[in-house]
ZASEFI-105071 format. One line per 5 residues: their letters; for each residue x, y, z of C-alpha. Coordinates in Angstrom, 1 decimal. Layout:
N
A = X Y Z  ...
This chain:
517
XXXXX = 0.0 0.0 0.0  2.6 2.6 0.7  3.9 2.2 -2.7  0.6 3.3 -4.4  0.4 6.8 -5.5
XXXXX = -2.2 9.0 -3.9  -3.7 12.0 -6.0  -4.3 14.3 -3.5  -7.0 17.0 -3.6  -6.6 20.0 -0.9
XXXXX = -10.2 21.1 0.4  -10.4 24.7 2.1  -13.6 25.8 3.6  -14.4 29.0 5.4  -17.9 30.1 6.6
XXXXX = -19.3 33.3 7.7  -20.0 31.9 11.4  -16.7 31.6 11.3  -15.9 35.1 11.0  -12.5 36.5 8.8
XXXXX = -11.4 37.5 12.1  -10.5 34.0 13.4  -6.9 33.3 12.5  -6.6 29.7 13.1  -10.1 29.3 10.4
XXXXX = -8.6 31.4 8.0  -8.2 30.3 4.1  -4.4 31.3 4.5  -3.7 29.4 7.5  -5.6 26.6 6.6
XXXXX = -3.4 26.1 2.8  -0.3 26.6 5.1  -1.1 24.2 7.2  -1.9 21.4 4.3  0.9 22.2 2.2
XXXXX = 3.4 22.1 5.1  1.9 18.4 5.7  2.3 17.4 2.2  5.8 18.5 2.7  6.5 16.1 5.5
XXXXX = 4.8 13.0 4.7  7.0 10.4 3.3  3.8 8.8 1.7  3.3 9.6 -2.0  0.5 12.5 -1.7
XXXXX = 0.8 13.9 -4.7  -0.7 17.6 -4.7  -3.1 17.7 -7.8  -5.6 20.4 -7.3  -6.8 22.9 -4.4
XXXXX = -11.3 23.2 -3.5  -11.9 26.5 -2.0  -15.2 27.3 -0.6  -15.1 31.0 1.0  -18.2 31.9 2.9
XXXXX = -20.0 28.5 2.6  -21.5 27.2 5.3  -20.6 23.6 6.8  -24.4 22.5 7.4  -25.0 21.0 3.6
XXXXX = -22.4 20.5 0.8  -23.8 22.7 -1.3  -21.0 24.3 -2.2  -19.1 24.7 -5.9  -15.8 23.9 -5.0
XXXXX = -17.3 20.7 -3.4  -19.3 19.7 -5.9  -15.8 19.9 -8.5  -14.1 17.8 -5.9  -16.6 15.2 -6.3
XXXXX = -17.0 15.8 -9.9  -12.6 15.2 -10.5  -13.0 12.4 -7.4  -16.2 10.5 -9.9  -13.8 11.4 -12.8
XXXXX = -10.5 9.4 -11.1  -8.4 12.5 -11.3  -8.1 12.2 -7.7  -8.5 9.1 -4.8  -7.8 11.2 -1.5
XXXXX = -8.9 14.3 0.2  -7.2 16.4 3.2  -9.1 18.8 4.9  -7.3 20.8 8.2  -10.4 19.0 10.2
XXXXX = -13.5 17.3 9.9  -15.2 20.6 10.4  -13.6 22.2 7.3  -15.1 19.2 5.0  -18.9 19.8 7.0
XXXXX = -20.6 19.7 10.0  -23.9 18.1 9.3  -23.8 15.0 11.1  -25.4 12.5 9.0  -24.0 13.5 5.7
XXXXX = -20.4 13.5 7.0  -20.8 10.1 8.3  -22.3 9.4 4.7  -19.4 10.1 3.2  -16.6 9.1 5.5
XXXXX = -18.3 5.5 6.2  -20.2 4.6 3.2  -19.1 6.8 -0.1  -15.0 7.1 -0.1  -14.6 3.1 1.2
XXXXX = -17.1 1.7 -1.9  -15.0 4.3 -4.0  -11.8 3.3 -2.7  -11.2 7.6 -1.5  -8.4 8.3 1.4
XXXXX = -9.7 10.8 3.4  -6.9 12.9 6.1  -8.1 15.5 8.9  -5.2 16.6 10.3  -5.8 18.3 13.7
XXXXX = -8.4 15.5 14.3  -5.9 12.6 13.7  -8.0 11.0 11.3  -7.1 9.0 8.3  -9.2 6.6 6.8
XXXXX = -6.5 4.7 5.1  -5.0 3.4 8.6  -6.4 3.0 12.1  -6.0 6.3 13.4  -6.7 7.1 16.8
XXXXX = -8.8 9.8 15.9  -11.2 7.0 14.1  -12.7 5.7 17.4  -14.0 9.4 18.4  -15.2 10.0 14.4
XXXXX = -18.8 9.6 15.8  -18.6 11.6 19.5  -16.5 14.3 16.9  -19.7 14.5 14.1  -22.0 15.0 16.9
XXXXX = -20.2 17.9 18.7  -19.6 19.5 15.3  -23.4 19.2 14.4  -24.3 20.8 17.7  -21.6 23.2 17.7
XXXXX = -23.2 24.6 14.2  -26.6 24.3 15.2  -26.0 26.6 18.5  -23.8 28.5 16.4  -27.2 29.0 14.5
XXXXX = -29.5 29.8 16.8  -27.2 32.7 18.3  -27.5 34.6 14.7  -30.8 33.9 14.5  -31.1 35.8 18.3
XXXXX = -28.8 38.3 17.2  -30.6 39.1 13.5  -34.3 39.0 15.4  -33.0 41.5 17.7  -32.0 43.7 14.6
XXXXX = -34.6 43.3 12.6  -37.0 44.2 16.1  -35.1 47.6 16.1  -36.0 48.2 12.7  -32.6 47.0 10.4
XXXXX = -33.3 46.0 7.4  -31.0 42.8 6.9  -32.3 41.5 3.7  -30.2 40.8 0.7  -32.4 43.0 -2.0
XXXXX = -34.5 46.0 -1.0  -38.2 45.3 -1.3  -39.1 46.3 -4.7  -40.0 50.0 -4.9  -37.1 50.7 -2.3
XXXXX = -33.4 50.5 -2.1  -30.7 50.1 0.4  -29.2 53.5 1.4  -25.9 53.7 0.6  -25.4 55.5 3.7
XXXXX = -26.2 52.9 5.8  -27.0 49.1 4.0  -29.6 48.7 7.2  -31.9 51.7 6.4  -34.1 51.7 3.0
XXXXX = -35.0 54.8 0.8  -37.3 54.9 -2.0  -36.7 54.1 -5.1  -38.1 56.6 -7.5  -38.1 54.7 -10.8
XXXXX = -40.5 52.2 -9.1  -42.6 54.5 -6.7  -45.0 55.6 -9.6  -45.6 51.9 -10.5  -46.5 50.4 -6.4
XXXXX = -48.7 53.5 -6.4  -50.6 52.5 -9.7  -50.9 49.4 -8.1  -52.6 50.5 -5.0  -55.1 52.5 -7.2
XXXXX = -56.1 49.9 -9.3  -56.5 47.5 -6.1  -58.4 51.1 -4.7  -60.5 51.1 -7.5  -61.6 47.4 -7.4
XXXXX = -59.3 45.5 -9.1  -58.1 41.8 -8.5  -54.6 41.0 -8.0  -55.2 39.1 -11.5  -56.2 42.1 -13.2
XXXXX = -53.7 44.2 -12.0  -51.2 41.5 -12.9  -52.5 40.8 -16.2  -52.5 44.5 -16.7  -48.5 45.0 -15.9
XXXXX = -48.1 41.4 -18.0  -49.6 43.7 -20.7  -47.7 47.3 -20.2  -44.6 45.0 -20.0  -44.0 46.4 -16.9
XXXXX = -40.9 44.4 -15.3  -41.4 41.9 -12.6  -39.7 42.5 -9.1  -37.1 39.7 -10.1  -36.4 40.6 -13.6
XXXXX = -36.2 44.4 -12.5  -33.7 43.1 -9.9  -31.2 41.2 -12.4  -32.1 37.9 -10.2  -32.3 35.6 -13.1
XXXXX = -34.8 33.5 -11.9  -36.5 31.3 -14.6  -34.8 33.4 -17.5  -35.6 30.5 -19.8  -38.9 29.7 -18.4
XXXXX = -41.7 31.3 -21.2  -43.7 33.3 -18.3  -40.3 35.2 -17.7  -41.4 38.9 -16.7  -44.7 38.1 -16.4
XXXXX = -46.5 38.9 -12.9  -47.8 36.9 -10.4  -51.3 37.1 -9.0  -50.1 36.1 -5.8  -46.8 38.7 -5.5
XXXXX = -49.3 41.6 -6.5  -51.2 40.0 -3.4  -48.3 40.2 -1.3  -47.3 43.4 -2.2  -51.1 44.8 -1.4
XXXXX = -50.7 43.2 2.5  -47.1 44.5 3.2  -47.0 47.2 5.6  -42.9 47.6 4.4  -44.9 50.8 1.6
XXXXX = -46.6 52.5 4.7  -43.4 53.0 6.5  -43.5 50.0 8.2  -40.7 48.1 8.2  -41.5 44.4 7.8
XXXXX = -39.1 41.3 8.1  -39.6 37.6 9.2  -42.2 36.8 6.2  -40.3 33.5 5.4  -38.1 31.4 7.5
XXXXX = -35.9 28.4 6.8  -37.0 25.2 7.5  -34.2 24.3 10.0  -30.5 25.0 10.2  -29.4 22.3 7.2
XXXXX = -32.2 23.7 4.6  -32.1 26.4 2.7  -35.9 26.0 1.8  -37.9 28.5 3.3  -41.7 29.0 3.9
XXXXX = -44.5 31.2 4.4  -44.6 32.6 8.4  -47.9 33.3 9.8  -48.6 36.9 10.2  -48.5 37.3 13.7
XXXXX = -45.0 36.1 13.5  -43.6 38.8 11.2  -41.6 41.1 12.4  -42.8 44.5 12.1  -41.8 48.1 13.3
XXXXX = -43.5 50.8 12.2  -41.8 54.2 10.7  -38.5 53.4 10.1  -38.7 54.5 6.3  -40.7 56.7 4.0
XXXXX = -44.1 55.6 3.3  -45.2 55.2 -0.6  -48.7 54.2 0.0  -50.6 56.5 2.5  -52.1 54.0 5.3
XXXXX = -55.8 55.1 5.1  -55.8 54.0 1.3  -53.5 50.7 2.2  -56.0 49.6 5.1  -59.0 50.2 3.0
XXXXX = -56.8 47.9 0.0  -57.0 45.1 2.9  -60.5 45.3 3.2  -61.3 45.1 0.1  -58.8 42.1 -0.6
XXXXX = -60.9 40.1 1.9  -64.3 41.0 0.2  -63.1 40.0 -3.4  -61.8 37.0 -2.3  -62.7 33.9 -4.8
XXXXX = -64.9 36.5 -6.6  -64.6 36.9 -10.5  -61.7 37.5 -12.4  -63.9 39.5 -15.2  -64.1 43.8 -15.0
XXXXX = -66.8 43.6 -13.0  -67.7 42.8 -9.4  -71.1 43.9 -7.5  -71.1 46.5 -5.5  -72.4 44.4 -2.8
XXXXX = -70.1 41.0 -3.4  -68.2 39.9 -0.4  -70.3 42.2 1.8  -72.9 39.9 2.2  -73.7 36.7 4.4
XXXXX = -76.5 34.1 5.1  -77.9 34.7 8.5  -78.9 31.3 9.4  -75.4 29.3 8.6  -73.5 32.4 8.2
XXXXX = -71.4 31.4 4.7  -71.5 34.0 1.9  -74.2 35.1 -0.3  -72.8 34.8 -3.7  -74.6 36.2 -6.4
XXXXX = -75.5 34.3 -10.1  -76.9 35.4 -13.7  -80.0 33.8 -14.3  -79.7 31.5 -17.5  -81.5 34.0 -19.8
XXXXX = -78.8 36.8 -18.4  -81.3 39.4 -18.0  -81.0 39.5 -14.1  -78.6 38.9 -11.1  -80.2 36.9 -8.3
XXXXX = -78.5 36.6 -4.6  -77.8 32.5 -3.5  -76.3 30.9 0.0  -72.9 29.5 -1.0  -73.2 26.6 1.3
XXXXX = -76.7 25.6 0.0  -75.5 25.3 -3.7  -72.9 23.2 -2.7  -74.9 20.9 -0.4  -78.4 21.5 -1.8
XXXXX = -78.4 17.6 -2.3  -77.9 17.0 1.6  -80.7 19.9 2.7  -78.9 22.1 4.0  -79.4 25.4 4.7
XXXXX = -82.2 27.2 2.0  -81.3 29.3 -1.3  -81.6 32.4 0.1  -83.0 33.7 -3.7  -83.5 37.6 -4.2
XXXXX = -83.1 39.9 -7.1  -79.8 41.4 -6.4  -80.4 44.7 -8.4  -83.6 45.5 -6.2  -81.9 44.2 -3.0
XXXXX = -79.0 46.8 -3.9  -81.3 49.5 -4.2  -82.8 48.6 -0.9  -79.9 48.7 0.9  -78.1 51.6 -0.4
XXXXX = -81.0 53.8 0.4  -81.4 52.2 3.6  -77.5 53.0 4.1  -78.3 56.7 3.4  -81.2 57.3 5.4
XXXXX = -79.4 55.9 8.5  -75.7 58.2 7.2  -78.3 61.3 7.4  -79.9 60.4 10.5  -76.0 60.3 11.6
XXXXX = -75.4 63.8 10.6  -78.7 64.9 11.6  -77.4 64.0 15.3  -73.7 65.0 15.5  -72.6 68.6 15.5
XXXXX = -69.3 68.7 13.0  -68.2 71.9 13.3  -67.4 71.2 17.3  -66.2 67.9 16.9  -63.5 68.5 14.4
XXXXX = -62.3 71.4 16.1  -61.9 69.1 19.4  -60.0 66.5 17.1  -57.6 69.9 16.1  -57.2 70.4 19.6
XXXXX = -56.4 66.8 20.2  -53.6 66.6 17.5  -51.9 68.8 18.9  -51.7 67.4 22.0  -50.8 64.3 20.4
XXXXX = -47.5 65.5 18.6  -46.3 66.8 21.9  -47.2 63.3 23.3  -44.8 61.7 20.8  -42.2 64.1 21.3
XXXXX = -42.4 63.0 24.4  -41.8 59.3 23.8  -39.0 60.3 21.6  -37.3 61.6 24.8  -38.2 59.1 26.5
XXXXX = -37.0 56.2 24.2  -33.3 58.3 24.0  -33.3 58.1 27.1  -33.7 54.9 27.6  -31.3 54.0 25.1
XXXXX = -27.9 56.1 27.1  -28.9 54.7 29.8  -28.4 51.0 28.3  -25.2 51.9 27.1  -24.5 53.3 30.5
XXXXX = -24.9 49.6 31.5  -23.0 48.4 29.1  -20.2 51.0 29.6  -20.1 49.5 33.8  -19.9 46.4 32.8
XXXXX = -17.0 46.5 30.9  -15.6 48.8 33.7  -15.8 46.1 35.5  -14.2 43.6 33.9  -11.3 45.5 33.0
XXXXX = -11.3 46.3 37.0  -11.8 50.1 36.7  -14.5 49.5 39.4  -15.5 46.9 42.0  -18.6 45.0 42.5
XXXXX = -20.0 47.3 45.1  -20.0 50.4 42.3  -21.1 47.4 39.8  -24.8 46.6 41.5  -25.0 50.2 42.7
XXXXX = -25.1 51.6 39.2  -27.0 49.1 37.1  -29.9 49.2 39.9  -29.7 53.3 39.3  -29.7 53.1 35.4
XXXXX = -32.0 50.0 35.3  -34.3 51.5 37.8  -34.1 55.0 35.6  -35.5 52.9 32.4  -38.1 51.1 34.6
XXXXX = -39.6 54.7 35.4  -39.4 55.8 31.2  -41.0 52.9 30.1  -43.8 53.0 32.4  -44.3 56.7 31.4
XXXXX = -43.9 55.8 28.1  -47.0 53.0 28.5  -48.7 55.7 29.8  -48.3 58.6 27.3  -48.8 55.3 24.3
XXXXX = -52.3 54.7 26.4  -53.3 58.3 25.9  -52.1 58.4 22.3  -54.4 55.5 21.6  -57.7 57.4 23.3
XXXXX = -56.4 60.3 21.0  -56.4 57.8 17.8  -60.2 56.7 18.2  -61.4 60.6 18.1  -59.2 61.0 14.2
XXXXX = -61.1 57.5 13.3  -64.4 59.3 14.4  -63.5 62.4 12.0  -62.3 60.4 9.5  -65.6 58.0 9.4
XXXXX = -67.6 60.9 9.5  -66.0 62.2 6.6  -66.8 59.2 4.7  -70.2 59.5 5.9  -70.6 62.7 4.1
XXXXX = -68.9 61.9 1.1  -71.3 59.0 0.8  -74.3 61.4 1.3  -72.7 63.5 -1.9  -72.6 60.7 -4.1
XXXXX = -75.3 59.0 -6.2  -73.9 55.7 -5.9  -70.8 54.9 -3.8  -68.1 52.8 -5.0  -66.7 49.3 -3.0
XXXXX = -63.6 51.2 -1.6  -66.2 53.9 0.7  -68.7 50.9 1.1  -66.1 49.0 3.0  -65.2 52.2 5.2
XXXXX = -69.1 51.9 6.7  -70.5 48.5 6.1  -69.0 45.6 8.1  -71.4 42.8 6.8  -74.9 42.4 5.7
XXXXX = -76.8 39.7 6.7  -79.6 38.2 4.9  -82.6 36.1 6.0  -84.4 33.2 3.8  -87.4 35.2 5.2
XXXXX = -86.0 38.4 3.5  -85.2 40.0 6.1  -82.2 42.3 5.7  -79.9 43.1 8.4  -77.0 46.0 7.9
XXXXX = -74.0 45.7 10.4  -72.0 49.0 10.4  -68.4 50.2 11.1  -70.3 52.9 13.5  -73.1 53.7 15.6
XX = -75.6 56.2 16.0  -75.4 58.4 19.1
């Protein structure tokens, strides 16, 4: 055996947990060190080529200086590999243990880790630890992994953007890579998009309508390549005009954590529930103004599985069967001369008897309701005295700029004093202060932020009170403007009109956004 020549392939491999910083990891240190044992064998290792993978990580192989090693290994051009450690070749338990015990014996590969004393051609005593040495190596990535997940939550809570491409219709400020600004070549096109949603249409429309203007796709307009050969190249999703609709990130909000990865070893990500995103509001400027962007959402949720054609009723979505509570959808008769209402659930268990059809002329029942809409919006007016009540909401913006003001003090505050800590605690490391000054301090500073953060609950609480009184003026607003018009459109309907329930007796039932008093 120790006359047979091994063709010897050098593999290198530094990831970004790693960090550049660590001299013993480095790419440098780590060719040095193989070279220098190439040197002093007197086995026939003869160098042939040198796998470098800079910034990959160890959890999946991945990698395209890896895949060329296995590529010249499959080829014959080379029958061992040397890494500095096992870590350097991987760290995912199960496919290192793949390889070393399975793949290089059936293809007859020599495999060296030097600092671990491992070599697979002789009985090493670093062979009896292999599997103790693939377990701590798995677990030493996958807490390496969950500290930069902690880390990059805590960023992203404090508003920094960490993502690799700017949402589309911002950028990354070149001032700072964590901050966005807009991006003016694309702010024209989100706030088309908005309108048309404004207006009433579908994320299909508006997509087929971009499709058509040849608008470019986030991805293409990005230079990301993806599916460049595939024929729907630049043309838009349904479901990213959707997405782009329900993202706070264009009403200043900055909004991160809306895919994960599946675990540590994947890089396939998925959807996150809503409530899990990360979101903190105006850290950026605002494209979309947030009245129109709420009033989007609702109107999302009432087209939803409605038509794809130009036009949807002015009622669709709004309405709902009182006795089993599923939507009331609404059909052409089979001469098309007339629209009639129908409970969703009973056309689709009418066999089984359940519920009733729930069968009105929707033109009439529109005209019903929309007058029965005004003559309660004018009964409103009738009983409310404007003129005082948006001076008091004057009055009560005011206050409420100098209440945010105030949390803006407050939250500075708060911050020196945590770098106060921070500043003591190094102190007393270094021994610049003893244990005694330590505990006396921190309770101080800590005790200080306690106080601003209740006061800053408080001034939050009043803020809120101060919100419900510009809702109030803005509903009433929308009240009016209803009043003016001769027939309101969806996007003012779903200001006032939460649902409308309707009875198999006929009975109609409006549920509004606000009350009489």
């Amino acid at each position: 055996m120790k006359s047979k020549i091994f063709n010897t392939a050098l593999y290198i491999r530094l990831s970004r947990e790693d960090g550049d910083n660590l001299e013993s990891e480095s790419i440098t240190n780590q060719r040095d060190l193989l070279h220098l044992f190439l040197e002093k064998t007197e086995e026939k290792l003869v160098y042939i080529d040198e796998y470098v993978d800079d910034g990959f990580s160890g959890s999946n192989f991945d990698r395209p200086s890896w895949k060329r090693l296995i590529k010249d290994l499959e080829n014959g051009k080379i029958n061992t590999i040397i890494t500095k450690d096992l870590s350097r070749m991987g760290r995912d338990y199960i496919s290192m243990g793949e390889y070393i015990e399975r793949i290089f014996p059936e293809k007859g590969i020599r495999y060296i880790a030097i600092n671990d004393d491992i070599d697979t051609l002789h009985e090493t005593p670093g062979l009896e630890f292999l599997q103790f040495k693939l377990m701590f190596n798995d677990y030493y990535l996958k807490d390496t992994s969950k500290k930069i997940r902690k880390v990059l939550k805590s960023k992203k809570e404090k508003g920094e953007f960490l993502g690799f491409k700017a949402p589309y219709g911002y950028l990354k400020d070149p001032s700072d890579k964590h901050k966005l600004i807009v991006d003016e070549n694309i702010r024209p096109i989100i706030k088309r998009m908005f309108l048309l949603a404004y207006t009433g249409k579908s994320p299909r429309q508006i997509a087929d309508i971009f499709s058509k203007e040849h608008i470019e796709t986030p991805s293409v307009y990005a230079n990301l390549n993806r599916g460049i050969n595939n024929p729907t190249y630049n043309i838009w999703c349904p479901r990213t005009i959707e997405e782009m609709l329900t993202n706070e990130t264009y009403i200043g909000n900055m909004t991160q954590g809306r895919r994960r990865k599946i675990n540590y070893k994947s890089k396939k990500e998925i959807r996150t529930p809503k409530e899990q995103w990360i979101i903190k509001e105006n850290t950026h400027e605002a494209i979309i103004d947030k009245k129109v962007f709420d009033t989007v959402g609702e109107l999302l949720k009432k087209n939803k599985n409605k038509p794809t054609g130009n036009n949807i009723m002015l009622l669709s979505g709004f309405m709902k069967c009182r006795e089993c509570n599923h939507k009331i959808g609404i059909n052409k008769s089979s001469d098309g001369k007339r629209y009639y209402t129908h409970c969703s659930y009973y056309t689709a268990h009418s066999k089984y008897g359940l519920c009733t059809p729930h069968s009105l002329n929707y033109k009439k029942l529109e005209n019903i309701i929309l007058e029965e809409i005004k003559k309660l919006c004018k009964e409103y007016v009738d009983s409310t005295n404007f003129k005082e009540r948006i001076e008091a909401a004057r009055k009560k913006n005011d206050i409420k700029v100098k209440k945010q003001v105030e949390i803006s003090i407050l939250e500075k505050k708060i911050r020196t004093n945590n770098g106060y800590i921070d500043k003591v605690y190094e102190d007393k490391l270094n021994g610049n202060i003893d244990i005694e000054m330590f505990n006396r301090l921190t309770i101080k500073y800590k005790d200080e932020i306690n106080s601003w953060k209740n006061k800053q609950k408080s001034i939050e609480k009043e803020i809120s009170t101060l919100d419900k009184v510009d809702t109030d003026k803005e509903r009433e607003d929308k009240i009016n403007e209803y009043l003016a018009l001769e027939k309101p459109t969806r996007a003012l309907l779903v200001n006032l009109i939460d649902k409308i329930l309707i009875s198999e007796d006929k009975t109609i039932e409006i549920h509004y956004k606000f009350k009489l008093y």
